[in-house]
C-alpha positions in Angstrom: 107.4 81.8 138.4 110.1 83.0 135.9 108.8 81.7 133.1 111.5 82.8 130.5 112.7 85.4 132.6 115.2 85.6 135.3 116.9 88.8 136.7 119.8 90.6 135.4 126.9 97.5 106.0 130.2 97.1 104.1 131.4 99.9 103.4 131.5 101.7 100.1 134.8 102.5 98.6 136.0 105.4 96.2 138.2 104.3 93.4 141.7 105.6 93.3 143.9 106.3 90.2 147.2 105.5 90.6 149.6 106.9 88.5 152.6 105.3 88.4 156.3 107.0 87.4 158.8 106.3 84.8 162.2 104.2 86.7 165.5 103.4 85.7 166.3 106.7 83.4 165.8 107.3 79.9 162.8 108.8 77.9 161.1 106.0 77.9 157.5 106.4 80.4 155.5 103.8 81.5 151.5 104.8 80.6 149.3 105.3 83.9 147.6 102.2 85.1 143.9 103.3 85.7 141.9 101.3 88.6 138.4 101.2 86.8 136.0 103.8 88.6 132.6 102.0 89.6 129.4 103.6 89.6 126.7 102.4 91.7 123.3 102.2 92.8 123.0 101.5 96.8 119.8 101.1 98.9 117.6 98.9 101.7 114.6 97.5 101.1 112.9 97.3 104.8 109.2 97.8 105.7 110.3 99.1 108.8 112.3 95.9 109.6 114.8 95.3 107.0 113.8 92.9 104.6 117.0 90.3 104.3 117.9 88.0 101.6 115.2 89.5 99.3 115.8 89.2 95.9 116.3 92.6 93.7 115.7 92.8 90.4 116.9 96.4 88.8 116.1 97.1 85.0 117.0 100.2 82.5 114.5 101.6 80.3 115.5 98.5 77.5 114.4 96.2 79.9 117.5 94.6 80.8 119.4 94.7 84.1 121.7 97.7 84.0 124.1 95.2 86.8 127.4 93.8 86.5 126.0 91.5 89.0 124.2 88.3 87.8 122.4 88.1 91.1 121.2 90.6 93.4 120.2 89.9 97.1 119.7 92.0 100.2 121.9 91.6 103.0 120.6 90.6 107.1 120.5 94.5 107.6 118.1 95.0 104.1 120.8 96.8 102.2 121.9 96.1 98.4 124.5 97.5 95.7 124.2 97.3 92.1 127.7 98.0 90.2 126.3 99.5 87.1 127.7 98.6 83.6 129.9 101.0 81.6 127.4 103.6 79.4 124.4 102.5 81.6 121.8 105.3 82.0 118.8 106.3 84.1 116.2 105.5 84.8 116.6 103.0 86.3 113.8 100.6 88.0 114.0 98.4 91.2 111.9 95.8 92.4 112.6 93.8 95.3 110.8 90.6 96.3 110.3 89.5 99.8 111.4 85.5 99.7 109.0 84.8 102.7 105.9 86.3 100.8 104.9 88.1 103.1 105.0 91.2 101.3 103.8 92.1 97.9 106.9 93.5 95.5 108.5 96.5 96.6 109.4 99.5 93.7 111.5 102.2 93.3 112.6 104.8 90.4 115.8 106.4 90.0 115.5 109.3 87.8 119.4 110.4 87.4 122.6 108.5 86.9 124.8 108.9 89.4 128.5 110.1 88.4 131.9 108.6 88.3 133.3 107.3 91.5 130.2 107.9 93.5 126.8 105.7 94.7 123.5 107.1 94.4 120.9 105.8 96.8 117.5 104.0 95.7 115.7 102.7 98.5 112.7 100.4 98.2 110.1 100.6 101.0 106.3 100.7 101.2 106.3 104.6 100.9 108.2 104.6 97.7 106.3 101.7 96.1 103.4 103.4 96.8 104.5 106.8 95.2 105.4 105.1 92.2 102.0 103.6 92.0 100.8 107.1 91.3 102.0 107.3 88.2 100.7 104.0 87.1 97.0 104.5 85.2 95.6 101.0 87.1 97.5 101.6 90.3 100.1 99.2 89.9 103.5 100.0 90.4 105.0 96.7 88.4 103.3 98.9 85.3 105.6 101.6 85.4 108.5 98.7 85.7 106.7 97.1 82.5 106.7 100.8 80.5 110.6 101.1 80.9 109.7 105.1 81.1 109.1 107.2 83.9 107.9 110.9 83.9 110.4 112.3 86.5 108.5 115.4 86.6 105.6 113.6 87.8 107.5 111.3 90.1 109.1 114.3 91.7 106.0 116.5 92.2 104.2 113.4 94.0 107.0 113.2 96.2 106.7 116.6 97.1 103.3 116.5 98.1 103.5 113.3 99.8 106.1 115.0 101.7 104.0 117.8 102.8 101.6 115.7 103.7 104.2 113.7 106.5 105.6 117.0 107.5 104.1 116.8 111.5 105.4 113.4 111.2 108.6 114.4 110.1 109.1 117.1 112.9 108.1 115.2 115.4 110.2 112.0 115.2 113.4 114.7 114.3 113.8 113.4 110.8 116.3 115.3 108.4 115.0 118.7 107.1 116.3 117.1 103.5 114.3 113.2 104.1 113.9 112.3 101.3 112.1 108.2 100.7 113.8 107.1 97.6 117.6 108.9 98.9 117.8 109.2 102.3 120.1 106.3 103.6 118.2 104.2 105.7 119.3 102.2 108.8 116.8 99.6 109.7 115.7 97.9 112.4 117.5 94.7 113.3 119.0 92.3 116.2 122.0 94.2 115.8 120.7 97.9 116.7 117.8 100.6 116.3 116.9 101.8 113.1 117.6 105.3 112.6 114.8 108.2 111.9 114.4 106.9 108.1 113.7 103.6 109.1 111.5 105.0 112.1 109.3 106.9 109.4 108.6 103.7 107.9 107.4 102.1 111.7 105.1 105.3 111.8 103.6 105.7 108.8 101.9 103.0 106.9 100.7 102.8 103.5 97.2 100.8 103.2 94.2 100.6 100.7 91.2 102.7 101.8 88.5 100.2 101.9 85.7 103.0 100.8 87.8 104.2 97.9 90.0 101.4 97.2 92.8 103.9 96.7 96.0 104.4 98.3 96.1 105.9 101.7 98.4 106.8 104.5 97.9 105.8 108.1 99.6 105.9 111.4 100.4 103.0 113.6 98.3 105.0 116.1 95.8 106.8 113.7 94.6 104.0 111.1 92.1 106.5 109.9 93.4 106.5 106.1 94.3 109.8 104.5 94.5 109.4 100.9 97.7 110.1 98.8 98.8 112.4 97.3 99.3 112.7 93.5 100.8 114.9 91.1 97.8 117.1 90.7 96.2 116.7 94.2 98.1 117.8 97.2 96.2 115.7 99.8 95.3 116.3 103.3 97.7 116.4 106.2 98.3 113.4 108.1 98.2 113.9 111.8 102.1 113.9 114.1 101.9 110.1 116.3 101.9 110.0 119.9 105.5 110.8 121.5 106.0 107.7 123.2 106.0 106.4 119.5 109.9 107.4 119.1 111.0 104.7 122.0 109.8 101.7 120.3 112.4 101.6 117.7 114.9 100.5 120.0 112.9 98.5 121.6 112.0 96.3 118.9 116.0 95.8 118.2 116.1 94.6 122.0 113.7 92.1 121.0 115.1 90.6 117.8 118.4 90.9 119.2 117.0 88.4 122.3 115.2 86.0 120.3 118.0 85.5 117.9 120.1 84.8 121.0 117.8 82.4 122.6 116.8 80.5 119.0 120.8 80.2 118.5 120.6 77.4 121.6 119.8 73.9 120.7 116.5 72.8 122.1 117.6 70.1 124.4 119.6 73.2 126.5 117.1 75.5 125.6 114.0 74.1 127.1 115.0 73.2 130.9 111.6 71.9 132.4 108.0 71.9 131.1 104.9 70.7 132.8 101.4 69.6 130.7 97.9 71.4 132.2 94.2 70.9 131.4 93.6 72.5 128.2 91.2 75.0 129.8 94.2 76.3 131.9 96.6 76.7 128.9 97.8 73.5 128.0 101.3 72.3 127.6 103.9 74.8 129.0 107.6 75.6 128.8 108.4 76.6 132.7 112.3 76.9 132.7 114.7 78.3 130.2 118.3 78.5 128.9 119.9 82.0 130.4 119.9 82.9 126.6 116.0 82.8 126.6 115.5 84.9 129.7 114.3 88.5 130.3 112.2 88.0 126.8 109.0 88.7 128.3 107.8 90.7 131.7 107.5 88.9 134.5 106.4 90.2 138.3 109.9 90.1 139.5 111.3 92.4 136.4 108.6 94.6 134.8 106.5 96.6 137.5 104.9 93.1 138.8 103.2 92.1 135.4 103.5 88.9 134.5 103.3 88.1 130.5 99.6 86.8 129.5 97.7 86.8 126.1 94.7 85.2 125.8 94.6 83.4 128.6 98.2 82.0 128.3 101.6 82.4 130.0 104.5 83.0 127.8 105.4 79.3 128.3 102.1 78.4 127.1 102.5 80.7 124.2 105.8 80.1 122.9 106.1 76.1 123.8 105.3 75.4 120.3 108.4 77.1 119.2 110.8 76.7 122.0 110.0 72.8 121.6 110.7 72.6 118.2 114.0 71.7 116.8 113.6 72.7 113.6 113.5 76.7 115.5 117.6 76.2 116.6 119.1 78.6 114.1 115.8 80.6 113.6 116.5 84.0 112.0 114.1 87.1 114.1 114.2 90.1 112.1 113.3 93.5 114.3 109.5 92.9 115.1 107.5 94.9 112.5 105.1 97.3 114.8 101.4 97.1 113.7 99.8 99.6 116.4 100.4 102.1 119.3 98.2 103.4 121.7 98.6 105.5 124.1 98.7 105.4 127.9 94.7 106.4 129.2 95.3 109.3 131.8 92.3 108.3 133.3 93.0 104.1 133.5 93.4 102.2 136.8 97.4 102.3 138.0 98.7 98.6 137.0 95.7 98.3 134.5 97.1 97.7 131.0 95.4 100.7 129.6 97.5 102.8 131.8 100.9 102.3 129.9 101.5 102.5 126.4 101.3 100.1 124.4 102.1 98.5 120.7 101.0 95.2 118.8 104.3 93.6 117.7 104.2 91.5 114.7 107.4 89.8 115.3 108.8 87.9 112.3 110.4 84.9 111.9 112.7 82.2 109.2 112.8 79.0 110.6 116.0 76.8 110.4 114.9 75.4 106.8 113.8 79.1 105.9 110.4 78.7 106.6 108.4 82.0 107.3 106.4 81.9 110.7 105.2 84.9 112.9 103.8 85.7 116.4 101.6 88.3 117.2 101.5 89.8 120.8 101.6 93.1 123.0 104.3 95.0 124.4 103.9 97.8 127.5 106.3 100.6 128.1 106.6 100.0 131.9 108.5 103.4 133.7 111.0 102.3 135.8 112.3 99.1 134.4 114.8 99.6 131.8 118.8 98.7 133.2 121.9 99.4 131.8 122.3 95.1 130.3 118.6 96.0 128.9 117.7 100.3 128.0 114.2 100.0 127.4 111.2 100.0 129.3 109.0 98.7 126.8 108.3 94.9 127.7 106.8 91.9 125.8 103.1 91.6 128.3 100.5 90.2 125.8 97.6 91.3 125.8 96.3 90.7 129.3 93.2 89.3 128.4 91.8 85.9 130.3 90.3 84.0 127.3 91.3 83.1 124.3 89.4 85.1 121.5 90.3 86.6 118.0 89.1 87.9 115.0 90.2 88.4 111.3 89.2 89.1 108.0 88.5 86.4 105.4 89.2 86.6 101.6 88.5 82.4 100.0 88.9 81.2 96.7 86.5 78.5 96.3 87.0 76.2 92.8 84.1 73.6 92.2 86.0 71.1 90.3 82.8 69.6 88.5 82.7 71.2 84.7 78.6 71.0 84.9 78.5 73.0 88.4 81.0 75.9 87.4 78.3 78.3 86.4 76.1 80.0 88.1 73.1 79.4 85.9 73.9 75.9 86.6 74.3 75.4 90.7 74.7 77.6 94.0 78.1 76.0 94.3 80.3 77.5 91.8 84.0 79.2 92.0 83.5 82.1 93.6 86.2 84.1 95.6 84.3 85.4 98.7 84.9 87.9 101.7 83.7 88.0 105.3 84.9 87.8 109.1 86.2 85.2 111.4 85.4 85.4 115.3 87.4 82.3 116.9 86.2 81.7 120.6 87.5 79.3 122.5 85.3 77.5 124.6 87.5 74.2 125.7 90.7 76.8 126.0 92.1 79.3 129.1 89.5 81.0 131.1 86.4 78.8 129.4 85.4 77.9 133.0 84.3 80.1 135.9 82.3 80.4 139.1 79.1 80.2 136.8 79.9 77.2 135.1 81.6 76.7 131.6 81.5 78.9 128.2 78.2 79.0 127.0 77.5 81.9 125.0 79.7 85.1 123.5 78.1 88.2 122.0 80.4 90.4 119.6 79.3 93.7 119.0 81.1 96.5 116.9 81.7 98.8 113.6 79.7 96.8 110.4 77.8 94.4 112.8 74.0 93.3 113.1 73.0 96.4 115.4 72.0 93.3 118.3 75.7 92.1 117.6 76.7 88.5 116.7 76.2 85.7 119.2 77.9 82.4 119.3 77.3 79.1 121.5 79.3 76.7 122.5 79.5 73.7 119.5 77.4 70.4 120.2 80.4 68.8 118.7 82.5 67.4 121.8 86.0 67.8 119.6 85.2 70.9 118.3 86.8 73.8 120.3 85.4 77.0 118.9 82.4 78.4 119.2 79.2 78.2 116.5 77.3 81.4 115.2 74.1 80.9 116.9 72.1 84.2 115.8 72.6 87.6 114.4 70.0 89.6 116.7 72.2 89.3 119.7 69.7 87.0 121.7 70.7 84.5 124.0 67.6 82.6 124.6 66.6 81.9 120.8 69.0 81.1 117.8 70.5 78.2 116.5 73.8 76.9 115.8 75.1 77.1 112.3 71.7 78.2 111.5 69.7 74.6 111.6 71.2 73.1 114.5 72.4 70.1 112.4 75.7 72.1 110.8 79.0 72.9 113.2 82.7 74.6 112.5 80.5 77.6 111.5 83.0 80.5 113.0 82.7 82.9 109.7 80.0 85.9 108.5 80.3 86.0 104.7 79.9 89.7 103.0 80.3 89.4 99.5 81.4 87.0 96.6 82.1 87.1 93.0 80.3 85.4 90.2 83.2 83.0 89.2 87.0 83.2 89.2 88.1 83.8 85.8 87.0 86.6 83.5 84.9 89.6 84.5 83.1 87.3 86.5 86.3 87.7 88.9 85.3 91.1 89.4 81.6 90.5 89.3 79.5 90.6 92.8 76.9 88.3 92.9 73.4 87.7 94.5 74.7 86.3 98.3 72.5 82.5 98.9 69.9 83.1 101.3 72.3 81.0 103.8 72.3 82.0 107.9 76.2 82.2 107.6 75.7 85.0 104.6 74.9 88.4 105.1 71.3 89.5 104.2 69.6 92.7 103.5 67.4 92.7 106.8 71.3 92.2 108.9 72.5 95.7 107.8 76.3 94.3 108.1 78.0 98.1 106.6 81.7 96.7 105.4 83.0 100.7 104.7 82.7 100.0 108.7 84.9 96.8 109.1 88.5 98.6 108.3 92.0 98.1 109.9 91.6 98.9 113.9 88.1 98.5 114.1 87.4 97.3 117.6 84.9 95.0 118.3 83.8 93.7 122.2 83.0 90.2 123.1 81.2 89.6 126.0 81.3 85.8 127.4 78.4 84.4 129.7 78.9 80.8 131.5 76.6 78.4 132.6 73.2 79.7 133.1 74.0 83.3 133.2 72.6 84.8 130.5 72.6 88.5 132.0 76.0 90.0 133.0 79.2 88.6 131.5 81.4 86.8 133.3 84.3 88.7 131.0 84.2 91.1 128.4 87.1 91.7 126.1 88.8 94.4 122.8 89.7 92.9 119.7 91.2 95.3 116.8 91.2 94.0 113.3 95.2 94.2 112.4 94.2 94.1 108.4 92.3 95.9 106.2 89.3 94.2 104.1 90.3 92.6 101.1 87.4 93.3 98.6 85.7 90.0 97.0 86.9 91.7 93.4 90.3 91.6 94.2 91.0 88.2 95.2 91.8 87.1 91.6 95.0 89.3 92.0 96.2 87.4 94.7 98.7 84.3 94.4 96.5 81.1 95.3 98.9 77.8 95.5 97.5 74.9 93.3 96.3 71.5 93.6 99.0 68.8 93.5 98.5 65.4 91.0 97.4 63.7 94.3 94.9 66.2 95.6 93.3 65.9 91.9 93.0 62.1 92.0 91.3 62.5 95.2 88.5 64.8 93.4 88.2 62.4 90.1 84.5 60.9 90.9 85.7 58.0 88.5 89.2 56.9 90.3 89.8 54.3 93.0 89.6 57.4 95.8 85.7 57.9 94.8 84.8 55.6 97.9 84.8 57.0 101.6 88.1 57.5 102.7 88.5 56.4 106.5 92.8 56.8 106.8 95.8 57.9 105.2 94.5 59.8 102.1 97.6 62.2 100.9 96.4 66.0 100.0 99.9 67.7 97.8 99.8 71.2 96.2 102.2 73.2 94.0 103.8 75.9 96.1 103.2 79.0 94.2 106.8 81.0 95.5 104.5 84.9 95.9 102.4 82.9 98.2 102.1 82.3 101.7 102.2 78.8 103.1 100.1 76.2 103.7 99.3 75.8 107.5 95.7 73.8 107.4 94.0 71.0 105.5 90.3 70.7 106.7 87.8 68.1 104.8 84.1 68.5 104.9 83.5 64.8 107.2 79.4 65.1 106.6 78.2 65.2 102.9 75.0 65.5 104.0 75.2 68.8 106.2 78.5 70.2 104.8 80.2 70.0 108.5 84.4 70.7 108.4 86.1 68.3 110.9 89.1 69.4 112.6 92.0 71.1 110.8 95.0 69.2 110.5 98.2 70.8 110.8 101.0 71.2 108.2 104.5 71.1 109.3 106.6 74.4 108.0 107.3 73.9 104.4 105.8 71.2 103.5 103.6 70.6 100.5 101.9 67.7 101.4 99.8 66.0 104.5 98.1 62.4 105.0 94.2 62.9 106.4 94.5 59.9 108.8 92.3 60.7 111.9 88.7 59.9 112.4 88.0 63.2 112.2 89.2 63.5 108.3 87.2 60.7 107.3 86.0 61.8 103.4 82.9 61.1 102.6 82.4 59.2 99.4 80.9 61.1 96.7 77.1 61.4 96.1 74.3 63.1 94.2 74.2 65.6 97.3 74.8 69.1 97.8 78.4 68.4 99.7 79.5 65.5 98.2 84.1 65.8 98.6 84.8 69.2 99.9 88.6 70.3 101.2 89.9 73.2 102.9 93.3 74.8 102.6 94.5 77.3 105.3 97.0 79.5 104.6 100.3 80.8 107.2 99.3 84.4 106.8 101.2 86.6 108.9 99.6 89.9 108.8 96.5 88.9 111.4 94.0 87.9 108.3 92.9 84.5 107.4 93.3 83.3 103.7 91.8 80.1 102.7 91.2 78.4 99.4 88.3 75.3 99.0 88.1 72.8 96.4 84.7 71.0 96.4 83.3 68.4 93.4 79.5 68.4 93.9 
């Protein structure tokens, strides 16, 4: 099958003074006309992709932009210039916003003003935000923008020892002997090439929060073991050189932006050539022909080494149909997939197993037609052998290779009780509360939920932070309901229950920890967790220091009857770090919209059950990510979700109209109106906020 496959910055300028001589005799001289000379501060703002049409905001020590420009944004290849006004001195401050909000603000300092008739380069990455952070007292580096002062002495030293600490990692990708993370110009990664060695430093090394310090540390995308950063007084320890078959993926990922850009640029009725609809348990709905633009994008048997693209259980077809369908894709804007983690080829690994190549998780990045972020995550192999001279890489789009379709993530939910007499904690069990715990999604209507031994029945997840018996989940009671239930937390598969009490479904989550309100100190307050199965308790021994970025868990899946040998067993790595209960006030939540609220006013003409067509609106907040889900609680009596409904890209509102949403009307029980938003995260955790009125 060839399923999407078939075989074969402006320049700066230097001012010039023209002088021009006296004509036509006589004593009189004409004065020289001087072209103005402009100084100015140049730079990209990329993550290891560039990050394009961000906005950058760039302030002097009086707090005022130092620009002649009224408005600064970065350019498709991440790069900006700031023509500085006359008598403008350093330092000078730089903070650039990702529009999609995917990122949190980006910072950088420039300590010197650069001279007449020349550019000074400030770049803004991850690496530089985070040195800058250093100097700020609570970590933040928007405080040193607020202070309008920077110690250079201070900034400089932290460089240094950052530095030192990158210096194997420096060697070994052949970086300048001078890099430098705020100076050094930086290429980055996009459709239209590779990045070049500064921009490759920023695919290698990645700046995260160490979830047993809660201070900045730097990883590798094959090493997330977190090394903490250096400051001005501590040098820090050395972080480990990456794997050599690192170094290659640079150009592969500009391969890959460069051929979904061409494929997206096709309208969808040439695009899409044939599709064909299968049973939900063998993939679904799948795109099996393709415009020539949209081939070669993924391996295939007849062009990378006989491997044909799966993940999770579906084809590329299968994977993709969602986006290759959609119209509102034509014109979509890939930016060079951002590369979360390597590993290497396993010496010791079958030939043609996929442990036996190397391999990388590709975020890869999207805008849609309206500007609308959107991402897929997925798994390319560097297959020997296979690159050409129409494509030079080797490295291949495969998936994951895995049968069924599982996951996990993280969780970090803001939950707001909208009833003034139930917001305290001295007052109810359900108050607002910002809470944290893990999500493991397994399919059991999806690909590879049926085998010789029947259908799904049970999975056990074992792994880093867990119940030492592991986590097991059964197959929902509710016909609609796709993903499986946590049955126990003692790894049996003979005695459990779903949800807990066998009367509660949609119960996919573990809860760690949660906060004793949302406003105040009680933000950053841990409180007592309920004595609820879905919570963690003393006697489970759940360790979160455990449950950190590439933690791998294995789920083992049993069908029918079988209770003794699985009939698959599977990886999954966490792709994000915890976020800790504490900190969720600092993230940006969107709000409820004036229709949402009428629908949570006990005394309005919504109060009754609400069986069709109830609107749910919400104020974007512009630092936060999309909403993708709306999910109401259908059973006030057990607190049961219903199925999610889907929000189109961009929008701010969706009608509940299914008999799945039907709203309870509300009542003197525990979960009388309860509501679910989902956020479009795109970093592989899962952000949700709930608004209940009990």
């Amino acid at each position: 099958m060839k399923l999407l496959t078939r075989s074969p910055a402006a320049s700066l300028m230097s001012a010039v003074v023209l002088t021009l001589a006296g004509c036509g005799g006589g004593s009189t001289s004409i004065p020289p006309v001087v072209t103005p000379v402009n100084i100015t501060l140049v730079g990209t703002a990329a993550t290891g992709a560039a990050l394009s049409n961000a906005t950058v905001n760039i302030t002097d020590s009086s707090g005022t932009t130092p620009c002649q420009e009224t408005a600064i944004t970065t350019t498709a290849l991440g790069s900006y210039t700031c023509t500085l006004q006359s008598g403008k001195t350093a330092p000078f401050f730089v903070v650039v916003t990702d529009p999609t909000g995917n990122t949190p603000p980006m910072v950088s300092v420039a300590t010197q003003t650069p001279t007449a008739g020349t550019a000074l380069t400030v770049n803004v990455t991850p690496l530089t935000t985070a040195i800058v952070a250093q100097l700020a007292t609570d970590g933040d580096p928007l405080s040193v923008v607020s202070s309008q002062s920077v110690d250079a002495a201070a900034l400089a030293q932290i460089t240094t020892n950052v530095l030192a600490q990158l210096a194997d990692v420096l060697t070994s990708i052949g970086a300048p002997t001078d890099y430098n993370p705020f100076t050094t110009s930086i290429t980055a990664a996009s459709a239209a090439g590779a990045g070049n060695t500064a921009d490759l430093i920023l695919d290698v090394v990645k700046v995260v929060t160490d979830p047993a310090t809660g201070e900045l540390a730097l990883t590798t995308i094959d090493n997330p073991t977190p090394i903490a950063l250096a400051t001005a007084t501590t040098s820090g320890a050395t972080v480990a050189a990456p794997d050599n078959g690192v170094s290659s993926l640079s150009q592969a990922v500009s391969i890959a932006a460069k051929a979904f850009n061409a494929c997206f640029a096709v309208p969808t009725s040439s695009r899409v050539l044939g599709t064909a609809a299968y049973p939900q348990s063998a993939g679904g709905l799948d795109v099996q022909d393709v415009a020539a633009a949209c081939q070669d994008m993924v391996a295939d048997s007849a062009n990378a080494a006989g491997i044909n693209y799966l993940h999770n259980g579906y084809s590329a077809g299968q994977q993709f149909y969602g986006l290759l369908t959609s119209n509102t894709m034509t014109g979509a804007q890939f930016s060079a997939p951002e590369i979360m983690a390597f590993y290497p080829a396993d010496g010791s690994a079958a030939a043609g197993s996929p442990a036996a190549y190397d391999r990388a998780i590709l975020n890869i990045r999207y805008l849609d037609a309206n500007g609308n972020p959107g991402n897929v995550i997925t798994v390319a192999s560097n297959l020997p052998g296979t690159s050409s001279t129409e494509r030079p890489t080797s490295w291949w789009l495969t998936g994951n290779q895995q049968a069924v379709d599982t996951s996990v993530r993280l969780n970090i939910r803001r939950v707001e009780q909208l009833n003034p007499a139930f917001v305290s904690t001295t007052n109810s069990t359900r108050f607002s509360t910002y809470q944290a715990g893990m999500q493991f999604n397994v399919n059991a209507k999806g690909p590879g939920s049926v085998n010789a031994d029947g259908t799904l029945n049970f999975a056990r997840v074992t792994g880093p932070g867990l119940p030492a018996g592991g986590l097991v989940y059964k197959t929902s009671s509710q016909t609609s309901q796709a993903s499986m239930d946590l049955f126990n937390k003692t790894g049996s598969l003979s005695e459990g229950a779903q949800c807990g009490n066998g009367t509660t479904f949609n119960c996919p989550n573990l809860w760690f920890t949660r906060t004793a309100g949302t406003s105040g100190t009680a933000a950053s307050t841990l409180t007592a967790n309920p004595t609820s199965f879905l919570w963690a308790q003393p006697s489970d021994a759940v360790d979160t220091s455990l449950i950190v970025k590439g933690a791998r868990y294995q789920i083992e899946l049993f069908y029918g009857a079988n209770t003794t040998t699985p009939g698959h067993s599977v990886t999954k790595v966490l792709l994000s770090d915890l976020v800790p209960t504490t900190l969720g006030v600092n993230l940006p939540w969107n709000t409820l919209g004036t229709k949402s609220l009428a629908a949570f006013d006990p005394n309005g003409s919504l109060a009754g059950v609400q069986t069709s067509s109830l609107e749910m609106d919400w104020v974007q907040n512009i630092a936060a990510q999309q909403i993708a889900t709306v999910q109401p609680v259908i059973n006030a009596t057990n607190g049961s979700f219903g199925t999610a409904k889907t929000v189109p890209r961009g929008a701010t509102s969706v009608v509940l109209n299914n008999p799945d949403h039907i709203i309870p009307a509300f009542a003197t029980d525990s979960a009388s109106r309860t509501i679910l938003f989902g956020y479009r995260m795109t970093d592989g955790s899962n952000k949700t906020s709930v608004y209940m009125y009990n």
